[in-house]
C-alpha positions as CSV (number, residue, x, y, z in Angstrom):
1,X,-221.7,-196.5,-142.8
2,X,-221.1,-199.8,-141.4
3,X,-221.8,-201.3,-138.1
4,X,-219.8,-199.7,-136.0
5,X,-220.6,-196.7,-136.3
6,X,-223.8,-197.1,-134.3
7,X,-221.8,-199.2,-131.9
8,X,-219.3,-196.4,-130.7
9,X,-222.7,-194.7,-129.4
10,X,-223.2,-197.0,-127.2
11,X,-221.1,-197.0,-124.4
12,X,-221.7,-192.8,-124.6
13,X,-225.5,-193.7,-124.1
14,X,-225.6,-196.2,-121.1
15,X,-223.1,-193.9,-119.2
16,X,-225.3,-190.7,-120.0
17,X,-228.5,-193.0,-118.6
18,X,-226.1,-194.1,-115.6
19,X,-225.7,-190.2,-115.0
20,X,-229.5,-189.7,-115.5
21,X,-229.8,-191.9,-112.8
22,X,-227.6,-190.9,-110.0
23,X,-229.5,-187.9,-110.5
24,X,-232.6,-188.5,-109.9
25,X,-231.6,-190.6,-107.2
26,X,-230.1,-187.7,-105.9
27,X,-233.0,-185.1,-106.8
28,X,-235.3,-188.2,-104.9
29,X,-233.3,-188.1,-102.0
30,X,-233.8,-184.3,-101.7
31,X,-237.2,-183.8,-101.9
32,X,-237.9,-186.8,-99.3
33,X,-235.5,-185.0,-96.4
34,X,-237.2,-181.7,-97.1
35,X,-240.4,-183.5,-96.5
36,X,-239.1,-185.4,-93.3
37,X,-237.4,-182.0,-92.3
38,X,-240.0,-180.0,-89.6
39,X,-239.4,-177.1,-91.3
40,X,-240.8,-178.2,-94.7
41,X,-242.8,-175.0,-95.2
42,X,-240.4,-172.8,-94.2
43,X,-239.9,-169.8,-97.3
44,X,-236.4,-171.5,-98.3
45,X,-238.2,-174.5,-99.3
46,X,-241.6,-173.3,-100.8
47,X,-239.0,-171.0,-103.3
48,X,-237.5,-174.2,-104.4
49,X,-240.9,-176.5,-104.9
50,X,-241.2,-175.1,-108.0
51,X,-237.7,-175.8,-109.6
52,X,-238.1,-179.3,-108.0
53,X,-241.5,-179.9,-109.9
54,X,-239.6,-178.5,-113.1
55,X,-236.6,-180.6,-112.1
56,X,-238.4,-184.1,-112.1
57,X,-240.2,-183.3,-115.2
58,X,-237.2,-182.9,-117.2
59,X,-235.6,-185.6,-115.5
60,X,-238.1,-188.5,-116.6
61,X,-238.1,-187.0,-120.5
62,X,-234.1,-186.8,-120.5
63,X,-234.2,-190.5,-119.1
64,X,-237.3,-191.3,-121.8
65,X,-234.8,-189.7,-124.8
66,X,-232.1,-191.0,-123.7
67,X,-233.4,-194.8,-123.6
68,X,-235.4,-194.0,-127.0
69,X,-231.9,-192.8,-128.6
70,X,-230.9,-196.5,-127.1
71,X,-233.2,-198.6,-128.7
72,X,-232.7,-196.2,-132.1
73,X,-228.8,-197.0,-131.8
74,X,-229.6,-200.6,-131.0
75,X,-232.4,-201.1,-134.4
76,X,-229.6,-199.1,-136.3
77,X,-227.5,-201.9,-135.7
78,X,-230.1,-204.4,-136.4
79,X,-231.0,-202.5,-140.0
80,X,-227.1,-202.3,-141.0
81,X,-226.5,-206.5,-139.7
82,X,-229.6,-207.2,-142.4
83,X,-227.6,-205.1,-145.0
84,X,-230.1,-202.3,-144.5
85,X,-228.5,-199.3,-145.4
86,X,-230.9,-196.3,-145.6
87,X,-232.8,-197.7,-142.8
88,X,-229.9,-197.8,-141.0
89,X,-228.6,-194.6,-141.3
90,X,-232.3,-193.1,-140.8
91,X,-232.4,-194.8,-137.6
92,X,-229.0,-193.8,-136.4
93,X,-230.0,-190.3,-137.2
94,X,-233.1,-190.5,-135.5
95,X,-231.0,-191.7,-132.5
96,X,-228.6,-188.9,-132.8
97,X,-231.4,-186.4,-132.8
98,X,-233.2,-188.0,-129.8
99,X,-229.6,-187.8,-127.8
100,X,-229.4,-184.4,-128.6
101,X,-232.6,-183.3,-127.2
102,X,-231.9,-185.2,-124.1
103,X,-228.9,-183.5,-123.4
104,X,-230.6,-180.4,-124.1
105,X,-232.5,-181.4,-121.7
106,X,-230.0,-182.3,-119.2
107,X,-228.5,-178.8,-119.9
108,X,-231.6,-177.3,-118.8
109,X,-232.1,-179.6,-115.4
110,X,-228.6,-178.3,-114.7
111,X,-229.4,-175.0,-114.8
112,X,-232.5,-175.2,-112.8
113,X,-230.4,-177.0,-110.3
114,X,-227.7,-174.4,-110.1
115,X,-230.8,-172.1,-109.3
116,X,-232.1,-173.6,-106.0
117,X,-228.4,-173.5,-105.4
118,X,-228.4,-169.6,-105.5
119,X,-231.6,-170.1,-103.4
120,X,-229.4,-171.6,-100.6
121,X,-226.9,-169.1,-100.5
122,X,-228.6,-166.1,-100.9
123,X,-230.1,-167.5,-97.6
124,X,-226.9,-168.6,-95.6
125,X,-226.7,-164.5,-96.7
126,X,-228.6,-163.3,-95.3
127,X,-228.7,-165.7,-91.8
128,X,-224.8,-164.0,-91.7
129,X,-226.1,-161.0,-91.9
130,X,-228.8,-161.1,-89.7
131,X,-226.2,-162.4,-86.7
């Protein structure tokens, strides 16, 4: 392995934090308008408190991974420029495995998000059918 191996990872990496952020810039947003909104204890909102909690949590240890898979990437760099092979590759593994569980991660956020989703709909529902 030579030192460019670890250096194809990192373009991957800063997008995936650039993606990280924009959402939880956009999970940020959403929880302050549904505390500016009057109706902030409405039922709609108080079923989705919990995936927001759940949500944010994930976010800041996808974010953590993701910028600890970084710095791995960035030492594996470091270790193969001093001719450090087996470090090297150990660190680039390490960075691999850290990605990994951030996008896990991600995967997970996702679906939480696509449940408060459902949330909304099922009450546009039933506002229909109540009309």
């Amino acid at each position: 392995m030579d030192l460019t191996t670890p250096a194809l990872l990192f373009p991957a990496i800063s997008l995936l934090l650039l993606a990280y952020t924009n959402r939880f810039l956009m999970l940020a947003q959403v929880i302050r308008q549904l505390h500016a909104s009057p109706d902030h204890k409405a039922p709609i909102v108080r079923r989705q408190i919990v995936g927001l909690k759940r949500r944010i949590v994930l976010t800041k240890y996808m974010q953590g991974l993701g910028v600890t898979s970084f710095l791995l990437c960035a030492l594996s760099m470091f270790a193969l420029f001093v001719h450090e092979g087996v470090a090297g590759k150990a660190l680039f593994g390490a960075s691999l495995v850290f990605l990994t569980i951030s996008l896990v991660l991600s995967l997970l956020e996702v679906l939480i998000s696509t449940n408060a989703l459902s949330v909304v709909v099922e009450d546009l529902e039933r506002q229909d059918a109540a009309q």
